[in-house]
MIDOSE-1310 file (N, C-alpha, C; in nm, 2 decimals, decimal comma, always signed):
residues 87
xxxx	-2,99/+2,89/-0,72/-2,87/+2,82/-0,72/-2,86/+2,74/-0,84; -2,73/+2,75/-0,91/-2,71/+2,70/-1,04/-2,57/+2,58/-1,01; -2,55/+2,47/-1,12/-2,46/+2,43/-1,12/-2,40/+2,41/-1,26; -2,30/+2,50/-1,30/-2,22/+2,47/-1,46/-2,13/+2,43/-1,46
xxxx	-2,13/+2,25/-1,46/-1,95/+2,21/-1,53/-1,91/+2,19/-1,63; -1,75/+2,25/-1,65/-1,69/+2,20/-1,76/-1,68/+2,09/-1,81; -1,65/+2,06/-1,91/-1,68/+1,95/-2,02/-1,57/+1,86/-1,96; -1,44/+1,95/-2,00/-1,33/+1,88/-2,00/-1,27/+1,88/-1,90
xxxx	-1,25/+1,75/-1,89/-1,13/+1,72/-1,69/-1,02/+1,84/-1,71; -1,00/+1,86/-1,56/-0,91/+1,95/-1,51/-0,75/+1,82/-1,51; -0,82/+1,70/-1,51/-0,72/+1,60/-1,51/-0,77/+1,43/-1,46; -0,71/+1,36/-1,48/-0,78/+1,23/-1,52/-0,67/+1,15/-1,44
xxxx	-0,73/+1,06/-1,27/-0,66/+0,96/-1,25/-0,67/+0,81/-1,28; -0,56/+0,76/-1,32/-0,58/+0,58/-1,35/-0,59/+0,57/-1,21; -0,66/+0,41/-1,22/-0,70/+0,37/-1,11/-0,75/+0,21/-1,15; -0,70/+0,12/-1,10/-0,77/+0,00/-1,07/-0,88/-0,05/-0,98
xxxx	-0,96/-0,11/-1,05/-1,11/-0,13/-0,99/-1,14/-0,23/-0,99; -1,23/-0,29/-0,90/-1,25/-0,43/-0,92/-1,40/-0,41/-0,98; -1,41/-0,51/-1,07/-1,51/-0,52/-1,15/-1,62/-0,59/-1,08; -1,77/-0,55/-1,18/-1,88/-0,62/-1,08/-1,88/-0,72/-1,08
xxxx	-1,95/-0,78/-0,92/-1,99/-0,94/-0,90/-1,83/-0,98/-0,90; -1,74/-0,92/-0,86/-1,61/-0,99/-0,84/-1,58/-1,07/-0,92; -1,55/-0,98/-1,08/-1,47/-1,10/-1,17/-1,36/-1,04/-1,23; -1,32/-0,96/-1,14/-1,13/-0,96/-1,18/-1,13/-0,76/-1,14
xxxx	-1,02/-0,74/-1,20/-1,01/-0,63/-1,22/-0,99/-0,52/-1,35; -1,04/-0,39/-1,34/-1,03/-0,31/-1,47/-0,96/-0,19/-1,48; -0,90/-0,15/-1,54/-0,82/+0,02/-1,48/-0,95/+0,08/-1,58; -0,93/+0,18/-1,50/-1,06/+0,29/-1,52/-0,96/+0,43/-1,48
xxxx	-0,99/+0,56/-1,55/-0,99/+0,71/-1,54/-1,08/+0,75/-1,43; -1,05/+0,81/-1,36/-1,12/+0,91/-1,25/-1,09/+1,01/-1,33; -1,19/+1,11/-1,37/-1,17/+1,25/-1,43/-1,18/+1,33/-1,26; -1,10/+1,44/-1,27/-1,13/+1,56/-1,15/-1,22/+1,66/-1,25
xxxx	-1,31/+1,69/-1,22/-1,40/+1,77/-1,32/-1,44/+1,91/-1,21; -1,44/+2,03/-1,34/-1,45/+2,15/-1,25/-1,55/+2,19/-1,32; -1,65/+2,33/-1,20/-1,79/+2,37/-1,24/-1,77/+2,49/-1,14; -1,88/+2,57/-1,20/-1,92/+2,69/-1,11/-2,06/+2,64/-1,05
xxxx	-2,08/+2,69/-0,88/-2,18/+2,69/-0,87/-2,23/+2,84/-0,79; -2,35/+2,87/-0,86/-2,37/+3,01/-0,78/-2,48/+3,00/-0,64; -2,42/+3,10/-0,56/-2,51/+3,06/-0,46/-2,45/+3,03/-0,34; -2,34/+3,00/-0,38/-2,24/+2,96/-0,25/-2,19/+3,08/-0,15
xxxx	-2,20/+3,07/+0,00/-2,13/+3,16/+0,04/-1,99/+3,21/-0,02; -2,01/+3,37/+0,00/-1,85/+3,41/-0,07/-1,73/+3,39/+0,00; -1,72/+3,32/+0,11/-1,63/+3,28/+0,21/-1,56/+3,16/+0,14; -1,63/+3,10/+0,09/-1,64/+2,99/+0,04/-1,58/+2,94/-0,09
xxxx	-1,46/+2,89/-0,09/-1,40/+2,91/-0,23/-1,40/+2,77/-0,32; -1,45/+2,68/-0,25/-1,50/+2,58/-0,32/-1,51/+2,43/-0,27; -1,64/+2,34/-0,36/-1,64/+2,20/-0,30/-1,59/+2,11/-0,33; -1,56/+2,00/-0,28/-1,45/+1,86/-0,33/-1,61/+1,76/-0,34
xxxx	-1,65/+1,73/-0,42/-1,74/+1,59/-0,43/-1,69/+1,48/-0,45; -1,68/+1,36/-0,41/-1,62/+1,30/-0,46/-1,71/+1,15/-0,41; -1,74/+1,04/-0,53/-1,83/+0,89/-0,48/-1,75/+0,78/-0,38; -1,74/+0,64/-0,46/-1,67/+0,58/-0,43/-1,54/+0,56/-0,45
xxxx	-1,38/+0,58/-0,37/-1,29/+0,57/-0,39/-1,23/+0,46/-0,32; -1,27/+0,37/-0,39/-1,19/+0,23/-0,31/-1,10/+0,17/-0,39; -1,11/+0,20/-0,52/-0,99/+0,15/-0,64/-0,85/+0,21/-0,56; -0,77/+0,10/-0,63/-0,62/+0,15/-0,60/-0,55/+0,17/-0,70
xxxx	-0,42/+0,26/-0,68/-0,38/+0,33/-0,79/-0,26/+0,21/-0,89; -0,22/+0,15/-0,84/-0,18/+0,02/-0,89/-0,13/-0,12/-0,94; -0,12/-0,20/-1,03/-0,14/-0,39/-0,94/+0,00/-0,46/-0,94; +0,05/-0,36/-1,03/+0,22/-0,42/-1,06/+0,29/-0,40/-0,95
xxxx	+0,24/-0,40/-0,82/+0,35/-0,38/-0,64/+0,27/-0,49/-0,58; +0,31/-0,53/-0,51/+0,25/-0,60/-0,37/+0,12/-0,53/-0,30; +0,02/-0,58/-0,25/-0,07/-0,49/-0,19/-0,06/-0,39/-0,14; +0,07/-0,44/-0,01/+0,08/-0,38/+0,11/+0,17/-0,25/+0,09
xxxx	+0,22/-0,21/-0,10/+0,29/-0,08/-0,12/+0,20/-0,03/-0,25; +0,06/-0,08/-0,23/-0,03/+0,01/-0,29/-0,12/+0,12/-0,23; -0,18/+0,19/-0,25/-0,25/+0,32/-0,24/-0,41/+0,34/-0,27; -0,48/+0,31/-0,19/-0,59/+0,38/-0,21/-0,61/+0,46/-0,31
xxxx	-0,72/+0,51/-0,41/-0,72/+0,61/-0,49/-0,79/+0,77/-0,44; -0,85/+0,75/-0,31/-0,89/+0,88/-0,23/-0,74/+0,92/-0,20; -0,63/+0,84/-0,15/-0,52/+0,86/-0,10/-0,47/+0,96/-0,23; -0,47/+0,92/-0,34/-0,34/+0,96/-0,47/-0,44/+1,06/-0,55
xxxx	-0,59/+1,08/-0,57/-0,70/+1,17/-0,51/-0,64/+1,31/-0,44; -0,63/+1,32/-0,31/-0,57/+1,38/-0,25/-0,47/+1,47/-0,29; -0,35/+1,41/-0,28/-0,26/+1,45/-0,35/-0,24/+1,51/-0,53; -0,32/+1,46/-0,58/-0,37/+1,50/-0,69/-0,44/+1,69/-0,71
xxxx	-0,50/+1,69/-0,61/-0,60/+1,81/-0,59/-0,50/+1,87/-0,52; -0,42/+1,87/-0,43/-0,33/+1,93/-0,38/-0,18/+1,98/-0,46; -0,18/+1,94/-0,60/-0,10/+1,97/-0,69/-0,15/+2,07/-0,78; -0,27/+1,97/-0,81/-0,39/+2,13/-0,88/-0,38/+2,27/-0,83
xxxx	-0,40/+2,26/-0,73/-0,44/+2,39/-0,61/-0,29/+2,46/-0,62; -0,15/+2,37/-0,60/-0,03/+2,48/-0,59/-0,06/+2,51/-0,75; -0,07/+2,43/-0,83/-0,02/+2,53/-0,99/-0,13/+2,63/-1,04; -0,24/+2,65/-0,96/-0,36/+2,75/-0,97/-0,46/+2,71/-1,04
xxx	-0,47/+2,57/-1,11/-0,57/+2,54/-1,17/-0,72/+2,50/-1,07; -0,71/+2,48/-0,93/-0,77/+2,47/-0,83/-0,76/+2,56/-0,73; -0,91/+2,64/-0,68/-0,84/+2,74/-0,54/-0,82/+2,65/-0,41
């Protein structure tokens, strides 16, 4: 079993993050990055990895009409997937 990823993002989300030790906040890129891996059942058309998603997408609204970045994540990979750059 092998794992080869591409270099370059399939696509890159902004995202605000809180910085370490809680001293403010930083917008940061989330890359979506794609790879082959062999070995995988052939049923199997592919896997979502993904760390910590607790950044929100972002600061210029009120909290309570911000978004999660797994949430905007999500939908991100589900736009991939209609235009065929994700199965």
């Amino acid at each position: 079993m092998s794992i080869e990823m591409l270099e370059k993002p399939a696509a890159q989300i902004p995202a605000i993050n809180v910085m370490a030790g809680s001293r403010g906040s930083e917008r940061i890129h989330i890359p979506i990055l794609k790879g082959r891996w062999s070995g995988l059942p052939p049923d199997l058309e592919a896997l979502v990895l993904v760390g910590d998603l607790q950044a929100c997408d972002r600061q210029d609204v009120p909290v309570e009409e911000r978004s999660l970045i797994g949430q905007v994540m999500s939908g991100e990979l589900s736009a991939l997937a209609i235009c065929g750059l994700l199965p």
